[in-house]
LOFIPA-982877 format. One record per residue: residue in three letters; x negated, y negated, z of N, C-alpha, C, O in turn. Coordinates in steps of 0.1 Angstrom, whole numbers, padded with zeros to 4 digits, always signed. Each point is the difference from the previous one (the first is absolute). Layout:
% LOFIPA-982877
alaXYZXYZXYZXYZ;...
This chain:
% LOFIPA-982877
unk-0477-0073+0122+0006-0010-0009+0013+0006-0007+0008-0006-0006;unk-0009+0022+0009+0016+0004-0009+0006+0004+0011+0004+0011+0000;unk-0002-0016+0009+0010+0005+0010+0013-0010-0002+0012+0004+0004;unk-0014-0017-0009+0011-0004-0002+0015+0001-0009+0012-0002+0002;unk-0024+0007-0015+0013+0002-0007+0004+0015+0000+0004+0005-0011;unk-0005+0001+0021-0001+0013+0003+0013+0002+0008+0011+0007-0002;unk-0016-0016+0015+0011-0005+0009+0016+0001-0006+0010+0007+0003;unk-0015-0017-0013+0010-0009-0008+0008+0010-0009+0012-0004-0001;unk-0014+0012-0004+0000+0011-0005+0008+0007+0008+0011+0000-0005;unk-0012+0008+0019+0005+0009+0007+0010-0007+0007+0009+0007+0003;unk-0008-0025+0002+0009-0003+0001+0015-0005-0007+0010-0003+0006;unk-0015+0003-0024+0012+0000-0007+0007+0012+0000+0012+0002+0001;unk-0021+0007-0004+0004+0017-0001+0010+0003+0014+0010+0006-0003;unk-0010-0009+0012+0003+0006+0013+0013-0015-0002+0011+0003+0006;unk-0011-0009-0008+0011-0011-0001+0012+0007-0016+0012+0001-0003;unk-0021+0000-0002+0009+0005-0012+0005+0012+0007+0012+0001+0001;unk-0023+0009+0003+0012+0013+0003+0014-0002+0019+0008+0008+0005;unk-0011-0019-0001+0008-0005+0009+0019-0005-0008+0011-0001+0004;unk-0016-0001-0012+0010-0013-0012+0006+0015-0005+0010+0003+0006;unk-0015+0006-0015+0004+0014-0007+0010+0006+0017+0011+0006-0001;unk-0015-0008+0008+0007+0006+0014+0017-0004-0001+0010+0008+0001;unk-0009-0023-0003+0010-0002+0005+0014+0003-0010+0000-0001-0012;unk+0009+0005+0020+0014+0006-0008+0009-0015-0008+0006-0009+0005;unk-0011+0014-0018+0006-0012-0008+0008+0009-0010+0001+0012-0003;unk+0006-0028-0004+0003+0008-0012-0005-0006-0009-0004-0011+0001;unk+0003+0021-0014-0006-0003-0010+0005-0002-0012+0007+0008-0007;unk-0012-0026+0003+0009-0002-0010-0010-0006-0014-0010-0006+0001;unk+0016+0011-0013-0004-0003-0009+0009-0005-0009+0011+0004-0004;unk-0021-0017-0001+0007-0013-0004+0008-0005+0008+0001+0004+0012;unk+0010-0018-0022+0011-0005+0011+0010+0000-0009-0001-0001-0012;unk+0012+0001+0020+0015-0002-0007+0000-0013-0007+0010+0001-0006;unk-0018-0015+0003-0001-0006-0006-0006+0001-0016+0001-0006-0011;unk-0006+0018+0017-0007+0002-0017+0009+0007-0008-0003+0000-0012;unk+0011+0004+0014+0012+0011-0005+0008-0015-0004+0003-0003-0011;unk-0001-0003+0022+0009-0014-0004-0003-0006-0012+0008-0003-0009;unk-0020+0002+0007-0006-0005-0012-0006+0009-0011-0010-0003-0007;unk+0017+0014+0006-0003+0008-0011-0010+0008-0001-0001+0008-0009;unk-0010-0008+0021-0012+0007-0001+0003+0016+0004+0003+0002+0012;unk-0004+0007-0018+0003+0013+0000-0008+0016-0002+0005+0011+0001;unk-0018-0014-0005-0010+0011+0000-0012-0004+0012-0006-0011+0002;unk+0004+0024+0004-0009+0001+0011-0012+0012-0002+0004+0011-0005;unk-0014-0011+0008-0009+0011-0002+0002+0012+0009-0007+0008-0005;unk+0014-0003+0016-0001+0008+0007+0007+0010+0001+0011-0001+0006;unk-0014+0010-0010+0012+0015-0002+0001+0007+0014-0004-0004+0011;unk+0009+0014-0015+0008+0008+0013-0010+0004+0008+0003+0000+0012;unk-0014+0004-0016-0011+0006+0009-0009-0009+0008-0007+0004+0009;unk+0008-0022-0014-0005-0008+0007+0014+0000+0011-0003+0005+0012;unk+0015-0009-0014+0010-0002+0007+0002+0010+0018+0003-0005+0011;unk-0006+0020-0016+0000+0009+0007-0012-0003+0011+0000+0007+0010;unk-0008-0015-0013-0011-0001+0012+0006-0010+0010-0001+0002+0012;unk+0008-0013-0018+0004-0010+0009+0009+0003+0009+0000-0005+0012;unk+0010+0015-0017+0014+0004+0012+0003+0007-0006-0006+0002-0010;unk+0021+0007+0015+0009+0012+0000+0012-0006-0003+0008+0008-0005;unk-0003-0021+0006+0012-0008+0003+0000-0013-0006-0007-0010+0001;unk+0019+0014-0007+0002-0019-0005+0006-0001-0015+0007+0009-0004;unk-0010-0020-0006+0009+0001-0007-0006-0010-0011-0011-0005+0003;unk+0016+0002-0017-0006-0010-0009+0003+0000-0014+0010-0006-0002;unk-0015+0009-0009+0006+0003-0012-0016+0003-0008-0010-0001+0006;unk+0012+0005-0019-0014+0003-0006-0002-0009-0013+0006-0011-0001;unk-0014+0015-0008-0003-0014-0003+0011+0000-0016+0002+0009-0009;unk+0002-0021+0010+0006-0005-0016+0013+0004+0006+0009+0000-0007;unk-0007+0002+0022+0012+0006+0004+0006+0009-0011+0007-0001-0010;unk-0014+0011+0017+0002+0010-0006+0006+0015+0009-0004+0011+0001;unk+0018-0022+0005+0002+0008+0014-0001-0004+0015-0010-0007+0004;unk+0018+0010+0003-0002-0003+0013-0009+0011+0008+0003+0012-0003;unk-0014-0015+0013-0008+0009+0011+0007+0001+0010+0008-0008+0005;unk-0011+0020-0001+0004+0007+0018-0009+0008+0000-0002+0010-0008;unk-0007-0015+0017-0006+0013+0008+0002+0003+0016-0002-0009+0008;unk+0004+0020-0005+0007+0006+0009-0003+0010+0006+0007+0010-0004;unk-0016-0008+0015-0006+0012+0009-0014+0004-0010-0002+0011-0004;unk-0005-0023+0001-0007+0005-0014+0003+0003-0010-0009+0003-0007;unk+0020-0002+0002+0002+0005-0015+0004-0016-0003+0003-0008+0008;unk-0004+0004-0028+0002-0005+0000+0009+0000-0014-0005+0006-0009;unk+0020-0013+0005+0006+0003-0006+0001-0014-0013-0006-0011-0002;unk+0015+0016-0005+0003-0009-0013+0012+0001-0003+0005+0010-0005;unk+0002-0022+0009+0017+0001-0010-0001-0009-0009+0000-0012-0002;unk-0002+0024-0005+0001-0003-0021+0012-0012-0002+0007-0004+0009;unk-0007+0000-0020+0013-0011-0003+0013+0003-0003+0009-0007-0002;unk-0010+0026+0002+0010+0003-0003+0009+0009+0010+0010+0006-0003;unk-0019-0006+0020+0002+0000+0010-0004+0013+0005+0004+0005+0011;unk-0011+0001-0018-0006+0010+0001-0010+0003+0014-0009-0009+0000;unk+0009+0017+0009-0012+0001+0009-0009+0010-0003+0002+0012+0001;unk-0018-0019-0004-0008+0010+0001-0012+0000+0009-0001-0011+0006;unk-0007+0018-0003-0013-0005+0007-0011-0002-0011-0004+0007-0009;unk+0001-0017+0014-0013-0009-0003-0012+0002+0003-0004-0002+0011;unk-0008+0008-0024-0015+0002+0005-0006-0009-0007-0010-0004+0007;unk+0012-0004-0020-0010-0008-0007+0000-0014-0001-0010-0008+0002;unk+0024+0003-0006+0000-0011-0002-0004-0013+0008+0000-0001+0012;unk-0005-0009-0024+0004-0015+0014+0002-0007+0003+0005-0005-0010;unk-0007-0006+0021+0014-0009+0002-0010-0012+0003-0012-0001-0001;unk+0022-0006+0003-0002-0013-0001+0003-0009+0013-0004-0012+0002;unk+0011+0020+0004+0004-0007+0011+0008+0014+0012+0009+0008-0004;unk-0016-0009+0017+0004+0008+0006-0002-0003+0017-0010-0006+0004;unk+0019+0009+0004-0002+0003+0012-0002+0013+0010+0010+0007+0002;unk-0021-0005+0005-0003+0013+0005-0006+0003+0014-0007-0009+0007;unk+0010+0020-0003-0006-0003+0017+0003+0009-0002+0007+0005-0009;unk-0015+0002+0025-0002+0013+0006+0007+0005+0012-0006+0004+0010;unk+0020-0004-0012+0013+0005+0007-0002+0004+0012-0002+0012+0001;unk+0003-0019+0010-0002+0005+0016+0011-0005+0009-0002-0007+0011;unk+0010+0010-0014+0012-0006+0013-0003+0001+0012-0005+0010+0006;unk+0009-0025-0001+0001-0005+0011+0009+0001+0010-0001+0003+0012;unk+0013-0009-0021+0018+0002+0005+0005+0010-0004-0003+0003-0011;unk+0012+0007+0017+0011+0007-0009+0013-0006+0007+0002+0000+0012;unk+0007-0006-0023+0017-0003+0006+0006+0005-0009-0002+0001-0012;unk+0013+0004+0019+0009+0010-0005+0012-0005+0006+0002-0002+0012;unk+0007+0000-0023+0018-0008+0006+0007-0002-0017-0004-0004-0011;unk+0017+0009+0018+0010+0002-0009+0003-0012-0009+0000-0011+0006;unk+0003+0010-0023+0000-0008-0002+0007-0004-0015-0004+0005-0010;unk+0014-0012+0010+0010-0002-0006+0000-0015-0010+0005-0011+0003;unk-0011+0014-0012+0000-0019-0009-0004+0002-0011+0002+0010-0006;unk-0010-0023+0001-0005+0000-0013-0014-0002+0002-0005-0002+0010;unk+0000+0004-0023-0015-0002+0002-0008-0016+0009-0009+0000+0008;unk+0018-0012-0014-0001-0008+0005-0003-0004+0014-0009-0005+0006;unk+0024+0011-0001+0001+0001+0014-0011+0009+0012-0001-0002+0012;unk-0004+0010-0018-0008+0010-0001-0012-0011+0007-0004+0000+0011;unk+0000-0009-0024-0013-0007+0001+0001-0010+0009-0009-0008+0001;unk+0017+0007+0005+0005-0012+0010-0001+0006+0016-0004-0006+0010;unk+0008+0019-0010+0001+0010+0013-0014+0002-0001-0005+0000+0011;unk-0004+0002-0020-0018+0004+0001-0007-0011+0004-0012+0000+0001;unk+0022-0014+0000-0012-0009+0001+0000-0003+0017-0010-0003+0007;unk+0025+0005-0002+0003+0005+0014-0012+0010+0007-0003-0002+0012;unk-0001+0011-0018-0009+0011+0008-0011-0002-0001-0009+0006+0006;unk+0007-0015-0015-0018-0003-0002-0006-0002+0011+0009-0005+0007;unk-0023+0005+0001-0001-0002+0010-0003-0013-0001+0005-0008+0008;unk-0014+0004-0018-0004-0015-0005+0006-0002-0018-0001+0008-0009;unk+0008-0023+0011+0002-0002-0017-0012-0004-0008-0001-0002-0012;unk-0009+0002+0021-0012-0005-0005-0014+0008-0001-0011-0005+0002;unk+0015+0014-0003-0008+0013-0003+0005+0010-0011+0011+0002-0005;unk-0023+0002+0001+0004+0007-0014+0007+0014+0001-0004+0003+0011;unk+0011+0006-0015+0006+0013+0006-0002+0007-0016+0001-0006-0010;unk-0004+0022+0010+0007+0010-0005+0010+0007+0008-0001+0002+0012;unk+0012+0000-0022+0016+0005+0002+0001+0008-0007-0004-0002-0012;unk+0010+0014+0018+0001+0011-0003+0017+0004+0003+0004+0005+0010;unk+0002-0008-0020+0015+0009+0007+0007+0010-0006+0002+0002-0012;unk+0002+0006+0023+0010+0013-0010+0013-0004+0005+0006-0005+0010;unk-0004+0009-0021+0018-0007-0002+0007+0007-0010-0005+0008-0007;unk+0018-0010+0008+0009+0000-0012+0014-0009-0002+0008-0005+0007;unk-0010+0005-0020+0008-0010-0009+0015+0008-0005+0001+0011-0007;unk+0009-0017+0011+0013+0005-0004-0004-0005-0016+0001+0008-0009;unk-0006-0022+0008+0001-0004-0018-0014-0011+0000+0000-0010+0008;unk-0011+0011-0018-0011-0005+0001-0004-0004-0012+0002+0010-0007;unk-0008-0023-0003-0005-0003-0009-0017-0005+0004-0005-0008+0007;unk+0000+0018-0014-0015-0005-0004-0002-0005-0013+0007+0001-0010;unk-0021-0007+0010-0003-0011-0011-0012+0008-0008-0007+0006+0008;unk+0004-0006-0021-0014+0005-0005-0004-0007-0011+0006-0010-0003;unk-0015+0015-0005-0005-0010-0005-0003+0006-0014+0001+0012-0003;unk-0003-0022-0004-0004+0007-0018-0014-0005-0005-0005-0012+0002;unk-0002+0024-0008-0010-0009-0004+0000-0009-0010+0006+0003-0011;unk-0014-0018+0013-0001-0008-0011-0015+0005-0006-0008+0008+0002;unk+0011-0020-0013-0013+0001-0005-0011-0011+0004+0003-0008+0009;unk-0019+0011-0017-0008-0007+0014-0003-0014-0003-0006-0007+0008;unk+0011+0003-0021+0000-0014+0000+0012-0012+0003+0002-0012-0001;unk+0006+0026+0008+0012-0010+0005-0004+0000+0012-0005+0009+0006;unk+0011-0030-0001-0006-0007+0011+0010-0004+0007+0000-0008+0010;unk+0015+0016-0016+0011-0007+0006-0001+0006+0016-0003+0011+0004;unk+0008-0023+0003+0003+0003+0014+0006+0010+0009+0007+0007-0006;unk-0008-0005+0018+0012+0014+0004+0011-0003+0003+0008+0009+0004;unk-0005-0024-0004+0012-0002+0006+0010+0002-0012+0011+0005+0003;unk-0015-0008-0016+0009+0001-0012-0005+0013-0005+0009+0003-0009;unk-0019+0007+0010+0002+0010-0003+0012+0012+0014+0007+0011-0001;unk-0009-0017+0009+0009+0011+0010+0019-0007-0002+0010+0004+0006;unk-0011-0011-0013+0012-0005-0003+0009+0012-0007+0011+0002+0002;unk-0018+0005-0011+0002+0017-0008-0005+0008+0000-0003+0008-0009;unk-0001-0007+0026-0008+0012+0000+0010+0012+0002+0012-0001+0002;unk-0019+0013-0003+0011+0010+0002+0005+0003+0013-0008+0000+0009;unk+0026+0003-0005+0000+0006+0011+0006+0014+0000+0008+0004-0009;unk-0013+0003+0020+0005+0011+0005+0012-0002+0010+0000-0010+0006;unk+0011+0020-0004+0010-0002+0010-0001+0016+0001-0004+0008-0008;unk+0007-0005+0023+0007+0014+0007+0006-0003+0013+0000-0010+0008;unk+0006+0022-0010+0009+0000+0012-0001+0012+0011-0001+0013-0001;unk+0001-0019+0010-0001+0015+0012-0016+0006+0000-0002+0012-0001;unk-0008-0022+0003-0013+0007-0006-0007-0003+0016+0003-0010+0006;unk-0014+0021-0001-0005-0004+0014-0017+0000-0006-0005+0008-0008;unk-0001-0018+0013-0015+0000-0005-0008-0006+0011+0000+0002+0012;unk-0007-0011-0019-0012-0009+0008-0002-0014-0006-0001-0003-0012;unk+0000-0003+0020-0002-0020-0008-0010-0003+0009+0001+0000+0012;unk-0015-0002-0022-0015+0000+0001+0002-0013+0001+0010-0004-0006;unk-0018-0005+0014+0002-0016-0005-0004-0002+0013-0002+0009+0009;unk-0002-0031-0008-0012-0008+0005+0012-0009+0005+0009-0004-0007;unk-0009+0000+0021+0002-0013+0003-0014-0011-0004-0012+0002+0005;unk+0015-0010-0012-0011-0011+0003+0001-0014+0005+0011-0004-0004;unk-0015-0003+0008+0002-0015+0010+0003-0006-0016-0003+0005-0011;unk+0012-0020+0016+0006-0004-0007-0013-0006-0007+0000-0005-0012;unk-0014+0006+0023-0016-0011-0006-0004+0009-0008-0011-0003-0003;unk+0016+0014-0003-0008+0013-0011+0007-0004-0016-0004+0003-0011;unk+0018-0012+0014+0009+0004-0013-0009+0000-0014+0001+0008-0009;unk-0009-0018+0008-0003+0000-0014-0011+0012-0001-0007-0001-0010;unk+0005+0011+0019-0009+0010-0002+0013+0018-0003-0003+0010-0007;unk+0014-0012+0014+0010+0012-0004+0013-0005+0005+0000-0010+0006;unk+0010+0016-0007+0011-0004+0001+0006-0002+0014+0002+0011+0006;unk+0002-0022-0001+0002-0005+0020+0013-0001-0003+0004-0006-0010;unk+0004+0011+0021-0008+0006+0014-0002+0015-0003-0010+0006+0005;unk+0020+0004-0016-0003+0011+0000-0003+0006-0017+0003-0009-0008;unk-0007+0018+0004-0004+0006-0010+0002+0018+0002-0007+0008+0006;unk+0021-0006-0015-0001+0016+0005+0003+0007-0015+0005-0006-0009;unk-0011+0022+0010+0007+0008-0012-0002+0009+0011-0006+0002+0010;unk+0018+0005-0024+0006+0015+0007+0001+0007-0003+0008-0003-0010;unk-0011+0019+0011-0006+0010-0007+0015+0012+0009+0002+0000+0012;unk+0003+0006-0021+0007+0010+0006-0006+0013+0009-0012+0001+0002;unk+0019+0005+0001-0007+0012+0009-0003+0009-0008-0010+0006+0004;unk+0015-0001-0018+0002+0006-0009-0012-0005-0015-0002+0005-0011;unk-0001-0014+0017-0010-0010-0009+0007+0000-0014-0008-0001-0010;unk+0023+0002+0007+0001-0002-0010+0007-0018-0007+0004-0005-0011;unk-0006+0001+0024+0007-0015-0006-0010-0013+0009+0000+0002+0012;unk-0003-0008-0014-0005-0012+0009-0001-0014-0011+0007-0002-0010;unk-0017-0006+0014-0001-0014-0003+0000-0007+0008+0004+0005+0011;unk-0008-0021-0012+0006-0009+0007+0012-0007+0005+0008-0006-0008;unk-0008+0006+0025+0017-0002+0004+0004-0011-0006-0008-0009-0001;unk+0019+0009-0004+0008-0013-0003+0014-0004+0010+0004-0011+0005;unk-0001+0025-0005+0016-0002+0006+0002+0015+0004-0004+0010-0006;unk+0011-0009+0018+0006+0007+0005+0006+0005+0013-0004-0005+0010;unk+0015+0015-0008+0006+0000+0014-0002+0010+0004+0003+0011-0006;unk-0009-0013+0020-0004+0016+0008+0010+0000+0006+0009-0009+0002;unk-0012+0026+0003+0012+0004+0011-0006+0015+0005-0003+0010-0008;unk+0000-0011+0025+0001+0007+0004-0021-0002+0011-0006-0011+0001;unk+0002+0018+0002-0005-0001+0009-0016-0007-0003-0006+0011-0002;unk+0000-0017+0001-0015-0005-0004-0013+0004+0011-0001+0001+0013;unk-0006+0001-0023-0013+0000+0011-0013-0007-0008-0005+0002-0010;unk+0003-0012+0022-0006-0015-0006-0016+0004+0006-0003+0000+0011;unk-0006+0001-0022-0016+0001+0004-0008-0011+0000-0005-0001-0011;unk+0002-0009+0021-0010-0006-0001-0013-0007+0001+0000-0007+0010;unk-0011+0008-0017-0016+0000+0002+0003-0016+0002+0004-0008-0009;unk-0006+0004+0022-0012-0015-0004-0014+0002-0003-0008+0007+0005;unk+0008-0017-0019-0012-0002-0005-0010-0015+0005+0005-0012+0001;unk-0019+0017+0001-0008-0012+0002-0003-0016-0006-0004-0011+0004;unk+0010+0017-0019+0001-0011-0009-0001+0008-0011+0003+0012+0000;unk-0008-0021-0012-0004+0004-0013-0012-0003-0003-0008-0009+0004;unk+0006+0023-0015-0013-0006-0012+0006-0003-0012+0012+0004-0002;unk-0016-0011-0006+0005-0007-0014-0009+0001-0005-0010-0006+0004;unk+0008+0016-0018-0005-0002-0005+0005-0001-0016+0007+0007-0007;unk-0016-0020+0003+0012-0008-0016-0009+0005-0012-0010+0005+0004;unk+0013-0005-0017-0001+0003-0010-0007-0009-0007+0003-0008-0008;unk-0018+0012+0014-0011-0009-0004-0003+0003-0012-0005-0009-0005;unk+0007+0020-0003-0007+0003-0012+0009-0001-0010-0002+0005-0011;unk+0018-0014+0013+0011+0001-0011-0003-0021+0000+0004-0009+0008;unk-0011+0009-0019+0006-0011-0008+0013-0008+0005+0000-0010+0008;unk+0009+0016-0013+0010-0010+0004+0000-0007+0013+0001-0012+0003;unk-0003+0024+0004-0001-0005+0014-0004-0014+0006+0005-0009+0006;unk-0022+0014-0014-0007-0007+0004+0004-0019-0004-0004-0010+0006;unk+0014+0013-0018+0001-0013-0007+0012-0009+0002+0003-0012-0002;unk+0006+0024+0007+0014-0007+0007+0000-0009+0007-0008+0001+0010;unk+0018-0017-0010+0001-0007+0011+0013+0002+0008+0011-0001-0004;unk-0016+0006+0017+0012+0003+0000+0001-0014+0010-0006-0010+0004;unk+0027+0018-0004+0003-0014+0009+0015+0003+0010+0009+0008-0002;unk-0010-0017+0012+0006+0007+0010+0014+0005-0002+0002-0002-0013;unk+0008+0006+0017+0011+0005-0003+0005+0002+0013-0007+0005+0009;unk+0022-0009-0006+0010-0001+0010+0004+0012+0000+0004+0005+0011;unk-0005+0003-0023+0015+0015-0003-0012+0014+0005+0000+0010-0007;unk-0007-0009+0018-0003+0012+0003+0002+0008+0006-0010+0006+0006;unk+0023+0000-0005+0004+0009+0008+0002+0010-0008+0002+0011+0005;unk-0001-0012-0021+0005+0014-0006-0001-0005-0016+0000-0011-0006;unk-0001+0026+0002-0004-0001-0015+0009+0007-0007+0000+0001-0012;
């Protein structure tokens, strides 16, 4: 008489550890919630560090932009400061476990823009999720960061990134961590791409805004299986937000 839920039992387990197999990325929360103000998450750096080595996001109360990168994982302060990151945490992040598939390498002369236009060229599918990995360098480059608010402010990201802070340099060679996602993901992170960029020198990064490379690239990239999502069941607001659709998701 207990062999059934026994069964039952060894077939969820062996289903669940099939699902833990597959190469996803790992996302916590959605870019909608940030849309709508929602900005504290329970999960610090040492939850973070189990899910991936790679990827990118902000911490909570924006309190900074994330990179993590070969496992480490970093913080550009609002005052553009780069440090590494053991405690804090965020609210919103994307992460995976870095295994390239593709390497392309070709000379390359433009803007960031143009950049994201030549990467949608090499994708193998536009409809598949990718970690991108590129080393590059920037004759002149602007990243974006962030300031912390306070936690009862509900204002939006679109009118808080209106004054967020930026960084500019010139002549700097690093790495731009970042996600192609299908245009069917937008209201979960930023489509078609999402990048920050951390110097070689780790002394400057943030999120890309703007800039023009020059000189030779080398383009890394993982297809991933899909995503996990997991949302911000234990934040109130979350839970109480209506949200509602929006046309403008390509960038914050």
């Amino acid at each position: 008489m207990r062999l059934i839920p026994i069964i039952t039992v060894l077939t969820f387990l062996c289903f669940e550890a099939q699902a833990q197999q597959h190469d996803v990325i790992y996302h916590y929360s959605v870019m909608d919630a940030m849309r709508n103000g929602i900005y504290e998450g329970e999960h610090n750096i040492q939850y973070l560090t189990a899910k991936g080595d790679f990827g990118l996001g902000t911490y909570n109360l924006l309190d900074g932009e994330l990179i993590a990168l070969d496992g480490i994982f970093y913080r550009i302060a609002s005052d553009g400061k780069v440090v590494e990151e053991t405690n804090r945490k965020s609210p919103f992040f994307s992460l995976a476990q870095f295994k390239k598939d593709t390497v392309i390498t070709f000379s390359f002369n433009g803007t960031a823009e143009q950049l994201q236009q030549k990467l949608l060229t090499l994708l193998p599918s536009q409809n598949m999720p990718y970690a991108i990995k590129i080393n590059c360098s920037f004759s002149e480059i602007t990243t974006g960061g962030a300031e912390k608010i306070a936690s009862a402010d509900t204002t939006g990201l679109a009118v808080l990134m209106k004054n967020r802070p930026l960084y500019k340099a010139k002549n700097i060679t690093g790495t731009l961590v970042g996600f192609y996602n299908p245009p069917y993901f937008s209201s979960i992170d930023l489509s078609p791409f999402h990048f920050h960029f951390i110097a070689d020198d780790k002394t400057y990064g943030g999120h890309l805004v703007a800039g023009l490379l020059n000189g030779n690239l080398i383009v890394s990239l993982d297809e991933k299986d899909g995503y996990t999502v997991e949302l911000l069941k234990n934040n109130q607001r979350f839970r109480n937000t209506k949200f509602k659709s929006n046309d403008k998701k390509s960038s914050y």
